[in-house]
py3Dmol code that shows the C-alpha trace and the ligand (Angstrom):
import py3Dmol

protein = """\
ATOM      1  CA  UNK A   1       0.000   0.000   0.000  1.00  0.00           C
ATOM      2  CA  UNK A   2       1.538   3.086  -1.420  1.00  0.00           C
ATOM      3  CA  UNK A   3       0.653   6.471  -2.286  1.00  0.00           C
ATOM      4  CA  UNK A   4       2.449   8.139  -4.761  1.00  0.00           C
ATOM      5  CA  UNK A   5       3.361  11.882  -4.350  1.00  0.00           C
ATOM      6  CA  UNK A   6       2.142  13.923  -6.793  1.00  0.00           C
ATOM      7  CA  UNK A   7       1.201  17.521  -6.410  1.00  0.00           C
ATOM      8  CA  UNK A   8       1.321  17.649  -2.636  1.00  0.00           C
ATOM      9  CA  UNK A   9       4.255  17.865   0.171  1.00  0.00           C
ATOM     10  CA  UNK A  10       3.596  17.398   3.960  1.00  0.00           C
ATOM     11  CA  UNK A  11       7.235  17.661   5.106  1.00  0.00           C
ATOM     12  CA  UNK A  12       9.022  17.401   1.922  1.00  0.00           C
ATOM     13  CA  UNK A  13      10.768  14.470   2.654  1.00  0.00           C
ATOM     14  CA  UNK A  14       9.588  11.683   0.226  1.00  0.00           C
ATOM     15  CA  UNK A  15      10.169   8.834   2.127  1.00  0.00           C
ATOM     16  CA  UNK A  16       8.227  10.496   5.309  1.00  0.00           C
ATOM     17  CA  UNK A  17       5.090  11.570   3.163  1.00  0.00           C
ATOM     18  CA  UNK A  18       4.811   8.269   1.309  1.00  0.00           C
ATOM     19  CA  UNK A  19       4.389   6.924   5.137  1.00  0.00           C
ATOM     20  CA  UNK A  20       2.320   9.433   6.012  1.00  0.00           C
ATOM     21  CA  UNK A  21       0.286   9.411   2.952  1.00  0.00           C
ATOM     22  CA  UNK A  22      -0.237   5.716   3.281  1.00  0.00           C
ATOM     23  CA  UNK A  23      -1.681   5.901   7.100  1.00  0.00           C
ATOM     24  CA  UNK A  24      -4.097   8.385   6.516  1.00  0.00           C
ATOM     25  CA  UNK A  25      -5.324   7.044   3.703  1.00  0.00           C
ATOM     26  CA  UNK A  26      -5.600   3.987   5.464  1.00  0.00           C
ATOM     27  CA  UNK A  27      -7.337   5.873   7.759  1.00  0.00           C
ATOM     28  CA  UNK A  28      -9.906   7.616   5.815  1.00  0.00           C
ATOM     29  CA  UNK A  29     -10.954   4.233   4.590  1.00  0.00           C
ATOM     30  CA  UNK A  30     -11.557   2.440   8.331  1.00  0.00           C
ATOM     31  CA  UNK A  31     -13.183   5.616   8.739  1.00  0.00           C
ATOM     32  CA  UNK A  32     -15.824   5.480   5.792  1.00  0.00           C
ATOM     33  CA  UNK A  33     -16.238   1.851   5.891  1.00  0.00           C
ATOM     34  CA  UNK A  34     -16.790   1.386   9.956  1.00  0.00           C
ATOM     35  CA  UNK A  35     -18.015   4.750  10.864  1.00  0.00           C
ATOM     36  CA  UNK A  36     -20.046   6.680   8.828  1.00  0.00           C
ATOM     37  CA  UNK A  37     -23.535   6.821   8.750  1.00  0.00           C
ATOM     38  CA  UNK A  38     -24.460   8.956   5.648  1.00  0.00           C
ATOM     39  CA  UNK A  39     -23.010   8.487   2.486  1.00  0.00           C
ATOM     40  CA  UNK A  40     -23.352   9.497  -1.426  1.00  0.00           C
ATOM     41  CA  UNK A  41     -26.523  11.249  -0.512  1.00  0.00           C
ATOM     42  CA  UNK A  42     -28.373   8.237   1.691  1.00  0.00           C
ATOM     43  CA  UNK A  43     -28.302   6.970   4.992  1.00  0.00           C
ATOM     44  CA  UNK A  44     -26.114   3.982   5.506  1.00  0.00           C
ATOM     45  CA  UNK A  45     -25.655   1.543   8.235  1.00  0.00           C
ATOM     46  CA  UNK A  46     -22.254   0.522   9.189  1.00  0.00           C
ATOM     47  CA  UNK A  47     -21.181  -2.751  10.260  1.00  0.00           C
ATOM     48  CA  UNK A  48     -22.414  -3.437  14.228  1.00  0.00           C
ATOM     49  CA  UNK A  49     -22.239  -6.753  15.060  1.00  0.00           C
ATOM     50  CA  UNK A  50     -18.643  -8.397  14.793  1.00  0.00           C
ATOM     51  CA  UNK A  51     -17.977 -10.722  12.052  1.00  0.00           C
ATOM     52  CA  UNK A  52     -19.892  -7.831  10.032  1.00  0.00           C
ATOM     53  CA  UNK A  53     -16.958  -5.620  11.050  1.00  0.00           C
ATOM     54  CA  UNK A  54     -14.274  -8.539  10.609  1.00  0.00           C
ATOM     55  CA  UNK A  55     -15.427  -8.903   7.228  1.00  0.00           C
ATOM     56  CA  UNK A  56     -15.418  -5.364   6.466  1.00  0.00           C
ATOM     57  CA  UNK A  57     -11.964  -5.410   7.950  1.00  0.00           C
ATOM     58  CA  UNK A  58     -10.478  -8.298   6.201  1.00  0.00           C
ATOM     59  CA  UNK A  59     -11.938  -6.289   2.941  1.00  0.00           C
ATOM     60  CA  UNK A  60     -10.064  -3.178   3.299  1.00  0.00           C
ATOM     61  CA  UNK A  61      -6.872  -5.203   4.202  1.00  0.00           C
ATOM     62  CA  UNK A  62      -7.184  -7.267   1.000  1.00  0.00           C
ATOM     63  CA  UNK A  63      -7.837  -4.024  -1.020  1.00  0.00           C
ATOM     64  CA  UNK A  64      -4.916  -2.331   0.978  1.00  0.00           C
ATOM     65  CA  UNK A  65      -2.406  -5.487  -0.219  1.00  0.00           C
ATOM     66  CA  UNK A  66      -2.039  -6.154   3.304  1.00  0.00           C
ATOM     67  CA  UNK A  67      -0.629  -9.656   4.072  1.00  0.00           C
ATOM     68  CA  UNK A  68      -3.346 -12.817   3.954  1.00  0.00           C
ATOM     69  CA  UNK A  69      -1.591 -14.152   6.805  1.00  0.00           C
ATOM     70  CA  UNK A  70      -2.835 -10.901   8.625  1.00  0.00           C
ATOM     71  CA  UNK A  71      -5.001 -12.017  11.071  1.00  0.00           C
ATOM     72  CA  UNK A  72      -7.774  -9.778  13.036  1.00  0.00           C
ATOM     73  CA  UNK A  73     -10.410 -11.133  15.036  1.00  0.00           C
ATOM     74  CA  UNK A  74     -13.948  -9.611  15.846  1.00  0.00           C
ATOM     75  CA  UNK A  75     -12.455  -8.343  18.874  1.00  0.00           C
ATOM     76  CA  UNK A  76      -9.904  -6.403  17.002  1.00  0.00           C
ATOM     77  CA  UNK A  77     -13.163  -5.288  14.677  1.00  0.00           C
ATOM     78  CA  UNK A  78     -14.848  -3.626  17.531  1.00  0.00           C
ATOM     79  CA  UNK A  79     -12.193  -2.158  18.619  1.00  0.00           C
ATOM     80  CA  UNK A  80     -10.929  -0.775  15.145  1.00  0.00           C
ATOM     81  CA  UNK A  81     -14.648   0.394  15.148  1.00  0.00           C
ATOM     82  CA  UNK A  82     -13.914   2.988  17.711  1.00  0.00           C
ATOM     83  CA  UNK A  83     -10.782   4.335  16.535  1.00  0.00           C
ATOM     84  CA  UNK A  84     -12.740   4.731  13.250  1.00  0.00           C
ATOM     85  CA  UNK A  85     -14.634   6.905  15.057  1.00  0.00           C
ATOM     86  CA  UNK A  86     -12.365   9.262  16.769  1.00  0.00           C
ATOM     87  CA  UNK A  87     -10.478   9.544  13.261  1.00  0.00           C
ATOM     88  CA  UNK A  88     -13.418  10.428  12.076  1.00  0.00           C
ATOM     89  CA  UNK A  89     -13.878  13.471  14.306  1.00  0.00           C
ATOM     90  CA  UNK A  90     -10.491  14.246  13.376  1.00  0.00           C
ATOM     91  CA  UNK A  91     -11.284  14.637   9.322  1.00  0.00           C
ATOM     92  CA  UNK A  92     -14.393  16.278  10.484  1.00  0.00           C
ATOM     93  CA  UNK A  93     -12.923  18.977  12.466  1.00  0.00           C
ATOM     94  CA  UNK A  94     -12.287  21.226  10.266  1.00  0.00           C
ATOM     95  CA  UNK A  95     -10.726  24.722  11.976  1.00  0.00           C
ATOM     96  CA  UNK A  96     -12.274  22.907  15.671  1.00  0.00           C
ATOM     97  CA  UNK A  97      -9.932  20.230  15.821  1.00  0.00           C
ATOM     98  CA  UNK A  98      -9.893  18.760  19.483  1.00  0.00           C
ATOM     99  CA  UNK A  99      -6.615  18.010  19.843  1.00  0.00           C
ATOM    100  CA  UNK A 100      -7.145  17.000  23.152  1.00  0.00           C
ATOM    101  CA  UNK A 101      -9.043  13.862  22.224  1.00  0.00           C
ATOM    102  CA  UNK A 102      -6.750  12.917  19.231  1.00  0.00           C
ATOM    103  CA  UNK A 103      -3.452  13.136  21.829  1.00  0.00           C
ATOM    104  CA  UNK A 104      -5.494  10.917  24.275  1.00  0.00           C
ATOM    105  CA  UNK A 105      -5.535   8.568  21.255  1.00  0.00           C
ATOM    106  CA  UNK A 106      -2.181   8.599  20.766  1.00  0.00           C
ATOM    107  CA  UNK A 107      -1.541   7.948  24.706  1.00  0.00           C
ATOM    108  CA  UNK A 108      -4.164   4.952  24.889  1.00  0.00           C
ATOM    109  CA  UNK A 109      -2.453   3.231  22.114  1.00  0.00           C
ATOM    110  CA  UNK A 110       0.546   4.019  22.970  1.00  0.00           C
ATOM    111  CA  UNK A 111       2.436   5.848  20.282  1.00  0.00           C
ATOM    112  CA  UNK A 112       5.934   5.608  19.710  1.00  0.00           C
ATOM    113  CA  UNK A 113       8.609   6.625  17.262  1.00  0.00           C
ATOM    114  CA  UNK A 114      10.450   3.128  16.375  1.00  0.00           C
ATOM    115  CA  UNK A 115      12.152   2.412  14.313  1.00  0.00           C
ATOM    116  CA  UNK A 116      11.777  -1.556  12.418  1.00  0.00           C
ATOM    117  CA  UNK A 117      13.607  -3.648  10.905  1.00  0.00           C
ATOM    118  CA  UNK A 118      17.172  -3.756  10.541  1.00  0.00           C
ATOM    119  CA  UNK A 119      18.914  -6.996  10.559  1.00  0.00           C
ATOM    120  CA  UNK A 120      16.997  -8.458   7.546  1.00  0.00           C
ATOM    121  CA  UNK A 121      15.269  -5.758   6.247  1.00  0.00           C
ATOM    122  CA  UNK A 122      16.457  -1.962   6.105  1.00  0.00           C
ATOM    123  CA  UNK A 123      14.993   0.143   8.646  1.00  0.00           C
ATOM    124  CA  UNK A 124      11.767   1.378   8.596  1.00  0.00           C
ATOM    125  CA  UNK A 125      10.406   4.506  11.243  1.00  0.00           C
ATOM    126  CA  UNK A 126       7.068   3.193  12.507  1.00  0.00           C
ATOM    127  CA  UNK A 127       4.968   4.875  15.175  1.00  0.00           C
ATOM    128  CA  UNK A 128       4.116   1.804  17.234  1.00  0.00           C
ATOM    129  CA  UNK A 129       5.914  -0.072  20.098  1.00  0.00           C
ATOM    130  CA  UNK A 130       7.303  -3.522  19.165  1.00  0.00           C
ATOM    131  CA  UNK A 131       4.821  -6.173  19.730  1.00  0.00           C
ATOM    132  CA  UNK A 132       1.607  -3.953  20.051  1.00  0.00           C
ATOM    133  CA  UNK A 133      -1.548  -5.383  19.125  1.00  0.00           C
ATOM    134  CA  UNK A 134      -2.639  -4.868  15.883  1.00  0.00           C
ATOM    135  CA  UNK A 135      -5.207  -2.548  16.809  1.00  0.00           C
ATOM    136  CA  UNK A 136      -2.910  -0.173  18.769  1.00  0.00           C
ATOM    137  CA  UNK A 137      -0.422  -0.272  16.108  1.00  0.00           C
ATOM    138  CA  UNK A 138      -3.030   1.233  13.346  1.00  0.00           C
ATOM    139  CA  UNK A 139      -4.583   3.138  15.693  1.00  0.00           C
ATOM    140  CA  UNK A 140      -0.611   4.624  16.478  1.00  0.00           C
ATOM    141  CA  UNK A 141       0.543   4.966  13.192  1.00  0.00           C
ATOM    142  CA  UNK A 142      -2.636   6.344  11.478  1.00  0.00           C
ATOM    143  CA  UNK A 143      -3.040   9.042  14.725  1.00  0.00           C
ATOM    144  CA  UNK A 144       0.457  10.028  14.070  1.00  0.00           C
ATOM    145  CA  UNK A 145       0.025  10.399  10.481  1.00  0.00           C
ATOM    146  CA  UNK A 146      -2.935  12.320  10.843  1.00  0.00           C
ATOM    147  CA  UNK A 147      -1.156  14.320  13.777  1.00  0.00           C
ATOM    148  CA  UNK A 148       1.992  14.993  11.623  1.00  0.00           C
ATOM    149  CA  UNK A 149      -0.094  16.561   8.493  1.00  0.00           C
ATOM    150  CA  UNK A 150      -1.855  18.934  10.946  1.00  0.00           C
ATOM    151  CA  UNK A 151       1.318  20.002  12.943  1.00  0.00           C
ATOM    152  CA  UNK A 152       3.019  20.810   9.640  1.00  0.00           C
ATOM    153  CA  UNK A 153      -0.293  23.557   8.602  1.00  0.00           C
ATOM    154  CA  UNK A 154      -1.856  21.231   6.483  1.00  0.00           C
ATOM    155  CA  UNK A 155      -4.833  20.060   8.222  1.00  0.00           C
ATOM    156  CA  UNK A 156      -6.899  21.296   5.469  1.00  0.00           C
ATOM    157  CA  UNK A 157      -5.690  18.219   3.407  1.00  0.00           C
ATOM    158  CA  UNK A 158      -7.872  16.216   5.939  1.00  0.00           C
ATOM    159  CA  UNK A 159     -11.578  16.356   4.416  1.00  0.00           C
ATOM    160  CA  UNK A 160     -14.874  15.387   4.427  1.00  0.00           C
ATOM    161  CA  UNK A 161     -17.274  16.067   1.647  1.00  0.00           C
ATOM    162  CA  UNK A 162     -18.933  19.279   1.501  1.00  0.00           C
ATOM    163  CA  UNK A 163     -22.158  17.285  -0.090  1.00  0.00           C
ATOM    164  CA  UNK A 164     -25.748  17.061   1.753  1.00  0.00           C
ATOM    165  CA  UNK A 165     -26.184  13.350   3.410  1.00  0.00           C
ATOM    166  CA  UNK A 166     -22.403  12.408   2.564  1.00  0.00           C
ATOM    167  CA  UNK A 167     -20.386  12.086   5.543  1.00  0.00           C
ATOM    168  CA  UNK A 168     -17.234   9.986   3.970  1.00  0.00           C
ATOM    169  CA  UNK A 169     -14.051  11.785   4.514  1.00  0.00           C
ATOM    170  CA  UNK A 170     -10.789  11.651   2.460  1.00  0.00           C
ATOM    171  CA  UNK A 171      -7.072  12.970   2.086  1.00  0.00           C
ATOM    172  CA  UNK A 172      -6.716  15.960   0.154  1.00  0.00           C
ATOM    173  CA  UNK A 173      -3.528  15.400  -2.363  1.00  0.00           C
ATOM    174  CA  UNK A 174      -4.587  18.403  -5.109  1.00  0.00           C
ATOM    175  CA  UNK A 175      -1.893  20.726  -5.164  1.00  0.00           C
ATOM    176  CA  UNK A 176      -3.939  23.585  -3.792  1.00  0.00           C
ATOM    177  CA  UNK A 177      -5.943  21.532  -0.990  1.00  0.00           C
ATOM    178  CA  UNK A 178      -9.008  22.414  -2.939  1.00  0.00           C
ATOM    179  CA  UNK A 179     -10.769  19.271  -3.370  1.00  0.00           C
ATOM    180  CA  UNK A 180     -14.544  19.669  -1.476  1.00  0.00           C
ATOM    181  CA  UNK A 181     -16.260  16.099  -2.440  1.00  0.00           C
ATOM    182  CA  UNK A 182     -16.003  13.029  -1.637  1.00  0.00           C
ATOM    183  CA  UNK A 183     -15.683  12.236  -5.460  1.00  0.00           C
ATOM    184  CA  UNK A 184     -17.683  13.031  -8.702  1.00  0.00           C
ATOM    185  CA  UNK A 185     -21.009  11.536  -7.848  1.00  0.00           C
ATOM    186  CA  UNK A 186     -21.526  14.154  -5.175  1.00  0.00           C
ATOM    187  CA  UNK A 187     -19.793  16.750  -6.971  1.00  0.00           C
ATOM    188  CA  UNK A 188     -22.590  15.977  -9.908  1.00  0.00           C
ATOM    189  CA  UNK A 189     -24.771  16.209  -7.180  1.00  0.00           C
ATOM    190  CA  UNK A 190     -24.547  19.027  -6.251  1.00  0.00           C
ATOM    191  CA  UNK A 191     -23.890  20.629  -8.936  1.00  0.00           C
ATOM    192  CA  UNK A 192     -27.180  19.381 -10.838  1.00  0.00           C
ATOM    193  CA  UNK A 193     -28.639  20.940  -7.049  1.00  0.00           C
ATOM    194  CA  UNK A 194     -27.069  24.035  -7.794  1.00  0.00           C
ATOM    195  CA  UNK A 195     -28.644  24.696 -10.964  1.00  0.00           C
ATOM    196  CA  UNK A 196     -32.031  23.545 -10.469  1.00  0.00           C
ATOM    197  CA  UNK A 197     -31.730  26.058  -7.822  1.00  0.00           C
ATOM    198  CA  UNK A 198     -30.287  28.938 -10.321  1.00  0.00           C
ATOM    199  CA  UNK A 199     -33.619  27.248 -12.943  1.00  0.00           C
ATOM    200  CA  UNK A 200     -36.592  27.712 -10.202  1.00  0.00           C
ATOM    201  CA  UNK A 201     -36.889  24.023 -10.989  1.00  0.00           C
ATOM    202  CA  UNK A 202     -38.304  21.408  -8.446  1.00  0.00           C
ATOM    203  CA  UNK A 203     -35.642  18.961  -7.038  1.00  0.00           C
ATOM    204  CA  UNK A 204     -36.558  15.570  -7.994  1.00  0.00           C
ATOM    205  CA  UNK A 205     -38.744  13.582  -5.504  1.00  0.00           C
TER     206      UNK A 205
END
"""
ligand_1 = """\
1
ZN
Zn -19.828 12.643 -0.859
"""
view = py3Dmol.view(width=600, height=400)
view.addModel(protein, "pdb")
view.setStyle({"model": 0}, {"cartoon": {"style": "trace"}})
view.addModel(ligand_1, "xyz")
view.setStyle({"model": 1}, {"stick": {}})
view.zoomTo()
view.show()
């Protein structure tokens, strides 16, 4: 799982925002696939029970290229659950950010610069301590990405779509931090909104 830098720098160092990149995109997915409850213009129900969460889990791992031999049980589901939803309040935030609540994430799952690797592999900075669960790990290294792109000014690249009854969120990479939907269906949306609006004409029932 890579994201390739294009028009948009969060420290300028490639290696850093490739990692940094990655997480929050991670992030923005756990987030619209455990946590959000409106979505594309509709209502939506997100996973509750557990194996509906483990298999929405084990989906955004396979899509991710994530290991097979990754293993997450429904306890680990739940639990990613609620980090998906204090990430969420974090792409939500907008110019209220409460940083409060996304430090007490990093502190519960105890985040920690570490650095991986090194014997076999070369060495790889990660934000979580060696053997965390897999759930504090994410939860680390996703809160620390997030944390990183709003300490360096750029919380604006952390979004959520500007669209009535669409609540998914995403990571801004346009050069100018401009981007306002979640993608074009909204974006059509609204725009179709907008000049039905500008016409006088009734919104379709
Ligand atoms: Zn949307």
């Amino acid at each position: 799982m890579t994201v390739t830098l294009e028009g948009w720098r969060i420290t300028g160092q490639p290696q850093i925002d490739s990692y940094v990149g990655t997480w929050v995109q991670f992030a923005a997915t756990l987030v619209n696939r455990l946590a959000v409850t409106s979505a594309l213009g509709r209502s939506t129900q997100p996973p509750v029970s557990g194996l509906d969460r483990l298999a929405v889990v084990r989906e955004v791992l396979a899509e991710g290229g994530w290991p097979p031999e990754t293993t997450v049980s429904e306890t680990d589901a739940h639990q990613l659950a609620d980090v998906a939803t204090e990430l969420s309040a974090v792409f939500c935030a907008g110019d209220a950010l409460d940083s409060d609540r996304l430090n007490a994430l990093l502190i519960r799952h105890a985040a920690v610069p570490n650095l991986h690797g090194g014997s076999t592999h070369p060495y790889t900075l990660t934000f979580h301590r060696p053997g965390a669960t897999i759930v504090d790990a994410w939860a680390a290294d996703a809160g620390t990405a997030l944390a990183m792109v709003i300490g360096v000014g750029q919380s604006a690249r952390l979004g959520h779509c500007q669209a009535s009854s669409c609540d998914l969120v995403f990571f801004d990479t346009t050069r100018n931090a401009s981007r306002r939907f979640c993608g074009v269906s909204c974006q059509n949306r609204v725009k179709a909104s907008a000049y039905r609006a500008r016409r006088g004409s009734p919104s379709p029932t």
